[in-house]
C-alpha positions, 0 to 999 in steps of 0.5 A: 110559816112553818105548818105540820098538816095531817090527812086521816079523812079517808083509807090513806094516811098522810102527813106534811110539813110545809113552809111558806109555799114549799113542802118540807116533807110528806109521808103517805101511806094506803096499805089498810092499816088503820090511822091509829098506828099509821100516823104518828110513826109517819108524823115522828118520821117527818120532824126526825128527818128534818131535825124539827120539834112540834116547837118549831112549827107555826100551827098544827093543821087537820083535815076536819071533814067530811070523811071517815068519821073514825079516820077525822076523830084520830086526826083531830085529836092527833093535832090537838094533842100536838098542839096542846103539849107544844101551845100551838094554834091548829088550822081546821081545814075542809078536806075538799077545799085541800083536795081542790088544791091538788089541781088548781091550776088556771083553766075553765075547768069545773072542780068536783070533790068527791067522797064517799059517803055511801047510800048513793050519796058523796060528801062534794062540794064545787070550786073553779081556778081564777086566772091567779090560781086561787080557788073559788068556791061554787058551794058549801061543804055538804053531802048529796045524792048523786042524782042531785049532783047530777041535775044540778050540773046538767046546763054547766058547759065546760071540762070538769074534773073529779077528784077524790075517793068517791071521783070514780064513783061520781065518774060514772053516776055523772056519765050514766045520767048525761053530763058531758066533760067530766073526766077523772084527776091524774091517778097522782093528782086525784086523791086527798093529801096532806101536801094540799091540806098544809097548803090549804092552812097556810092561807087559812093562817095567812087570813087569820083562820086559826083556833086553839087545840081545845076549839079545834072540832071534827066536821061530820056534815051528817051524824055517824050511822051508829048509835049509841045504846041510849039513842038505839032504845030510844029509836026502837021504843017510838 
């Protein structure tokens, strides 16, 4: 299974072509530039070098959330728009399950996703590796205060390892408040990628998970901050 996977969740862009297990090609970039003029050239660059078209893929997959909400509107409709021209299934993807797959390697560790979501909370949820290297989800997707975070953890024994953009700023809320055993992912392990999104896919297609370039939806977990004029009147008249 051929699977093209793009990552717009955070302040890096990444894309991926992987093929039953083994990655193809991968392009990433964290320069600051925005993801409506990073990801296609990334994405055109991917299928010219491997001498690929959209046709030859199998499915077209996305980070849907949480994250940036601008950053997963792109990459969603990036895919869809893919997808659509090429009548291809996509693959909605949690971006923390993808980012547990860059360490899930066997061990006792307690994964902790994490990204920022500001207002001292994270978007995280919590997984462990079984002996067969699959991951086992602790909890669903969701966004939580730290403090939250950090109760809940306060009798789980064991390592724990953080990843992702809010990893460092959950380090420290976790440390501050006494919970033992946490460490940070290696630097090249800690943040979210469109490898482990494409490997993420291929499971999800494996078991049937797939949608339709019209179905395929971003997952905010919580509404965006702005408002719209409509909804900002509204607010202010009651």
């Amino acid at each position: 299974m051929k699977i093209l996977a793009l990552e717009t969740s955070a302040r890096a862009v990444s894309a991926a072509i992987t093929e039953n297990g083994r990655v193809l090609a991968s392009g990433y970039q964290d320069t600051g530039l925005t993801h409506s003029r990073t990801l296609m050239p990334i994405v055109e660059g991917l299928l010219k070098n491997t001498g690929m078209t959209v046709q030859d893929l199998d499915a077209v997959a996305a980070a849907v959330g949480p994250g940036s909400f601008t950053g997963i509107r792109i990459g969603v409709s990036a895919a869809k728009g893919l997808a659509w021209a090429a009548d291809k299934p996509c693959v909605p993807v949690s971006t923390l399950a993808a980012m547990a797959r860059n360490a899930a390697l066997p061990s006792e560790e307690l994964l902790i996703c994490a990204m920022d979501a500001r207002q001292k909370q994270i978007y995280n949820a919590l997984f462990s590796i079984l002996d067969s290297g699959a991951l086992r989800r602790r909890c669903p997707d969701r966004a939580v205060p730290l403090e939250n975070l950090a109760k809940e953890l306060e009798n789980v024994p064991g390592s724990k390892t953080i990843l992702g953009d809010g990893a460092r700023l959950c380090l420290e809320a976790l440390t501050a408040a006494g919970i033992t055993g946490c460490r940070l992912a290696p630097p090249h392990l800690v943040m979210q990628n469109a490898v482990s999104v494409a490997l993420e896919a291929e499971e999800l297609a494996q078991n049937g998970v797939l949608v339709s370039a019209r179905e395929l939806a971003p997952v905010y977990l919580r509404p965006p901050q702005a408002l719209t004029l409509g909804e900002r009147n509204k607010k202010e008249a009651t």
